[in-house]
N, C-alpha and C positions, 0 to 999 in steps of 0.2 A: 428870342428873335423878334425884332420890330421889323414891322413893314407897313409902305402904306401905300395906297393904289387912290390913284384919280383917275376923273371922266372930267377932263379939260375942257374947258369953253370958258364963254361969258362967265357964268355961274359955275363955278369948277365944284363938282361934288368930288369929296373925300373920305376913306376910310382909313384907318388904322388897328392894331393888333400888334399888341406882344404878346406873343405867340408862346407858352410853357410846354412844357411836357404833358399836358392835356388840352383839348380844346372847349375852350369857356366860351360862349358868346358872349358874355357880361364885360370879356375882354375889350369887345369891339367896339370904336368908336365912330362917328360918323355924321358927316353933314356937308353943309355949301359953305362957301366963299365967294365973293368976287375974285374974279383969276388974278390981282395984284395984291390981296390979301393973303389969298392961297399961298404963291411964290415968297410970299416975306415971310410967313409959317412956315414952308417946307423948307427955308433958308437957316433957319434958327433950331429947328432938329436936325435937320442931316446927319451928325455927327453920329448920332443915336439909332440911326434906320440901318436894317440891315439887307432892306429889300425894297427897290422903288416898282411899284405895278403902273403902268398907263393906258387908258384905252387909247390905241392908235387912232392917226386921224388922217385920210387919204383924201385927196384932192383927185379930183376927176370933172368929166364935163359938166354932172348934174351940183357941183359945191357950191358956187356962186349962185344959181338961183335955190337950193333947199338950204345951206348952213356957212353963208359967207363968215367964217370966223378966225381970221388969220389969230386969234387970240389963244384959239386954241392951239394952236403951231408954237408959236410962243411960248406958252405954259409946259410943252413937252422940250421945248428948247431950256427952259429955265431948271427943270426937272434933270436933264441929260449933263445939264453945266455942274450941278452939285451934285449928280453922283461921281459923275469922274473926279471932280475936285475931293470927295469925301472919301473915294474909291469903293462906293457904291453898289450892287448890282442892280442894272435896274431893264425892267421888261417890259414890251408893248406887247399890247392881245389887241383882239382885233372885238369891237362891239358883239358882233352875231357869235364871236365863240363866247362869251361872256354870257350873253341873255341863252344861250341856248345850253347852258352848264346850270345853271342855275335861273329858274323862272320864278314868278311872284308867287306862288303856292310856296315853293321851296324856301322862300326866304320868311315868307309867314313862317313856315314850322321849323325851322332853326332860329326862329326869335329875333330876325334882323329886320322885318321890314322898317321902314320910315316913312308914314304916311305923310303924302304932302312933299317928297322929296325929291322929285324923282331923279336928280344928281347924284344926290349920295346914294339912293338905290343902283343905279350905275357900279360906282364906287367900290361898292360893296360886291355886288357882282365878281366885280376883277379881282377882288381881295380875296373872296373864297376861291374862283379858278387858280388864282395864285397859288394860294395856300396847297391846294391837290396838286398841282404841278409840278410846283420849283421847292416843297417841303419834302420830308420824310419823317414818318416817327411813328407814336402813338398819336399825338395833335391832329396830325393828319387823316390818321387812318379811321378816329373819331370823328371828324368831319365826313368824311366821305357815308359814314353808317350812318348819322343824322339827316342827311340829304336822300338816303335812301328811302 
């Protein structure tokens, strides 16, 4: 199973995993884009993913003055076009259930952090909540014991 989870903006941090009947972290891949780089790589696997993960991104009174970034709307627009066109499944989490599923200690000792990233730490984030979420298996249930 492939999947892969962004944290959309400007600098769109990404994760990936094909995901075996064990969970490898050596599996995981991870890093930034600019969000029009992002979208033209997530354009040329689709075909391949079997799980799109995104951190949602809500508009409210305080967006324009903390994170005016209609870019990130977009990038989840571009993400939502190719799953349906690939028939895709694909899921938004919301930021705080992500960092509070998995915190920076946690991602030290399952071997993922990315120092210097803090996008693809994002990323990453949503790709393990994913993984315990919307998985089942041993993969999973390996995962969950390593976070413990």
């Amino acid at each position: 199973m492939i999947i892969i989870a962004a944290d959309p903006g400007n600098m769109t941090g990404w994760a990936s995993v094909s995901l075996g009947e064990h969970w490898d972290p050596a599996e995981v891949a991870a890093g930034q884009l600019p969000a029009d780089e992002f979208c033209d790589w997530i354009a040329t696997v689709g075909s391949h993913v079997d799980l799109y993960l995104f951190e949602t991104f809500t508009i409210n009174n305080n967006t324009q003055r903390k994170s005016p970034q209609p870019i990130a709307l977009e990038t989840i627009g571009v993400m939502k076009f190719i799953a349906r066109r690939k028939r895709v499944k694909i899921i938004g989490q919301s930021p705080a259930s992500a960092k509070q599923f998995v915190n920076d200690a946690q991602l030290r000792k399952i071997g993922l952090w990315q120092p210097g990233k803090d996008h693809a730490r994002d990323a990453i984030r949503h790709l393990v909540l994913g993984i315990v979420s919307q998985t089942t298996g041993q993969a999973q249930q390996e995962l969950l014991q390593s976070l413990a």
